[in-house]
C-alpha positions as CSV (number, residue, x, y, z in Angstrom):
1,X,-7.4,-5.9,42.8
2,X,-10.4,-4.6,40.7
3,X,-11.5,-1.1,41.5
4,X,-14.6,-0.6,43.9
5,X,-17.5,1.5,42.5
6,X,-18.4,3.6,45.4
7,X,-22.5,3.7,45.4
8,X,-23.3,7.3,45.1
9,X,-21.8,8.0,41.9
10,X,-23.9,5.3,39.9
11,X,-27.1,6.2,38.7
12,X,-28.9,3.5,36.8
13,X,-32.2,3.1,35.4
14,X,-34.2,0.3,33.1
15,X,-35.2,0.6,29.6
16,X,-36.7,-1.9,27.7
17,X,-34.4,-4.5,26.2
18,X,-33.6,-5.8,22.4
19,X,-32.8,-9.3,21.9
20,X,-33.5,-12.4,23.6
21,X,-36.7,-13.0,25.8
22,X,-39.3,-13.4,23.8
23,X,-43.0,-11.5,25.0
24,X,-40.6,-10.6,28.3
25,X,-38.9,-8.1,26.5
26,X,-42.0,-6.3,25.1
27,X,-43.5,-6.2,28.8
28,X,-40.3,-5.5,31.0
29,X,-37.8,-3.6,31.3
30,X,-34.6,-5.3,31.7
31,X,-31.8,-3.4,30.4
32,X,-29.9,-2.1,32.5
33,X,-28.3,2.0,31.5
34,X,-25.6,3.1,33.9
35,X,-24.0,6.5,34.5
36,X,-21.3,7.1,36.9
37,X,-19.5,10.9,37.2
38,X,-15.8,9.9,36.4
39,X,-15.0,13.2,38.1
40,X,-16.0,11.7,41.1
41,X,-14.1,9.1,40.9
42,X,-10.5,10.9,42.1
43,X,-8.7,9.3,39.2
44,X,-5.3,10.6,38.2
45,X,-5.0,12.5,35.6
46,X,-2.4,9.3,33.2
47,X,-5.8,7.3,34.2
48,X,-8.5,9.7,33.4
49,X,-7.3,10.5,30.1
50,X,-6.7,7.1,29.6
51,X,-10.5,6.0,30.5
52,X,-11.6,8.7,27.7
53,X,-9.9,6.9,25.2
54,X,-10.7,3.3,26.2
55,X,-14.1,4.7,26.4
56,X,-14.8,7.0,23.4
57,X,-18.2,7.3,22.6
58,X,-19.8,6.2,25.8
59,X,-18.3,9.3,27.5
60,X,-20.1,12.8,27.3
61,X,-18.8,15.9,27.1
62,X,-20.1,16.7,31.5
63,X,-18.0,13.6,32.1
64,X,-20.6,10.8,32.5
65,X,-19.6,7.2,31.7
66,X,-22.7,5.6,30.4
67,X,-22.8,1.8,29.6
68,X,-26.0,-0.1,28.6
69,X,-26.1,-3.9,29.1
70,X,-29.1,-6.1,27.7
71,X,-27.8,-8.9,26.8
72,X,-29.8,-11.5,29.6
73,X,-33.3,-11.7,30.8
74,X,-32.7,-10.1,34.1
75,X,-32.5,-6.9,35.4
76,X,-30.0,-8.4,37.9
77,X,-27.8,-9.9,35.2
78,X,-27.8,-6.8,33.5
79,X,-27.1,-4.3,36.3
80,X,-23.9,-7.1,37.3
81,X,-22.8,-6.9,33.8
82,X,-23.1,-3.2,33.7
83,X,-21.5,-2.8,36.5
84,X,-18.3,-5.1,35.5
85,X,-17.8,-3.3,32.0
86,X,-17.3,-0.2,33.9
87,X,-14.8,-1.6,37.1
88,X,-13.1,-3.6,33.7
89,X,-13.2,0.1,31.9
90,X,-11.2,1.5,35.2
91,X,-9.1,-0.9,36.0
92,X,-7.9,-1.0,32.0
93,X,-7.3,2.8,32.2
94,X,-4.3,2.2,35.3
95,X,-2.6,0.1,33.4
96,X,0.1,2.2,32.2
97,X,2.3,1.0,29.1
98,X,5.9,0.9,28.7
99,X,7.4,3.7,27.6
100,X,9.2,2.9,24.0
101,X,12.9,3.7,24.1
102,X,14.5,4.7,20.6
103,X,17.4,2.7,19.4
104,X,19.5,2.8,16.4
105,X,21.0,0.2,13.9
106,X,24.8,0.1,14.7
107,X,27.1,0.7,12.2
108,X,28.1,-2.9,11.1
109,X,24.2,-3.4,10.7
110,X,24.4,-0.6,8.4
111,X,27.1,-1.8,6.3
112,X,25.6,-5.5,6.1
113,X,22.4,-3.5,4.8
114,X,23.9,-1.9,2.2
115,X,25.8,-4.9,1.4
116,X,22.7,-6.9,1.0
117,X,21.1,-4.3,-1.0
118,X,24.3,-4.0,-3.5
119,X,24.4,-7.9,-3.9
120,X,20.0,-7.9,-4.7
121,X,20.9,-5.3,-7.1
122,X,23.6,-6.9,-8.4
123,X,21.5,-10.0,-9.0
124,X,18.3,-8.0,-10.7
125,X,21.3,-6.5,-13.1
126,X,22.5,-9.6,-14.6
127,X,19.0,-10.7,-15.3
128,X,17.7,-9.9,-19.2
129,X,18.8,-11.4,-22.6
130,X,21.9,-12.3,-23.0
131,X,24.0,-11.2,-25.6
132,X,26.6,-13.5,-27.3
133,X,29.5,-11.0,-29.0
């Protein structure tokens, strides 16, 4: 279930856009800049420090998420694409990964290792010129 972005937090304003539109994009603003306060957001803590990773630059130092999107012609687009890069941003940052258990190579594995290795450098020896006394 994707996470719901709960209105208040957003804040999003229009700048004009790069790209694709042709004399649209010198005349309108379509691109779309939105800032949500992840501290409102009640994350846990496994999740929030995940979400400053996933998120790296586009976080600032008050804990604002910002996320540009201006890749259509619409403010609408935008602002929907916007919005989904940030729910896909959240809902990335609960999933939590296995932990990774430490194992170690049994004893037999260690012996057919070494074995291995004695019978490589067994071959490399016998290589060279041979001598005929």
């Amino acid at each position: 279930m994707p996470f719901e972005l709960p209105e208040d937090l957003l804040e999003e304003s229009f700048l004009a856009a790069t790209g694709p539109g042709g004399q649209n994009v010198n005349k309108v603003a379509t691109a779309c800049q939105l800032r949500v306060n992840i501290f409102g957001l009640g994350l846990p803590p496994f999740a929030f420090r995940k979400l400053k990773m996933l998120a790296g630059s586009k976080m600032t130092a008050a804990g604002e998420l910002i996320v540009t999107a201006r890749n259509h012609r619409t403010r609408e687009a935008n602002r929907a694409e916007a919005r989904a890069r940030i729910v896909e941003l959240v809902d990335q940052a609960f999933v939590r990964e296995a932990p990774r258990i430490k194992t170690k190579p049994s004893r037999a594995a260690k012996a057919r290792r070494v074995d291995a290795k004695k019978g490589r450098g067994e071959i490399k020896k016998n290589r060279g010129k041979i001598s005929f006394d």
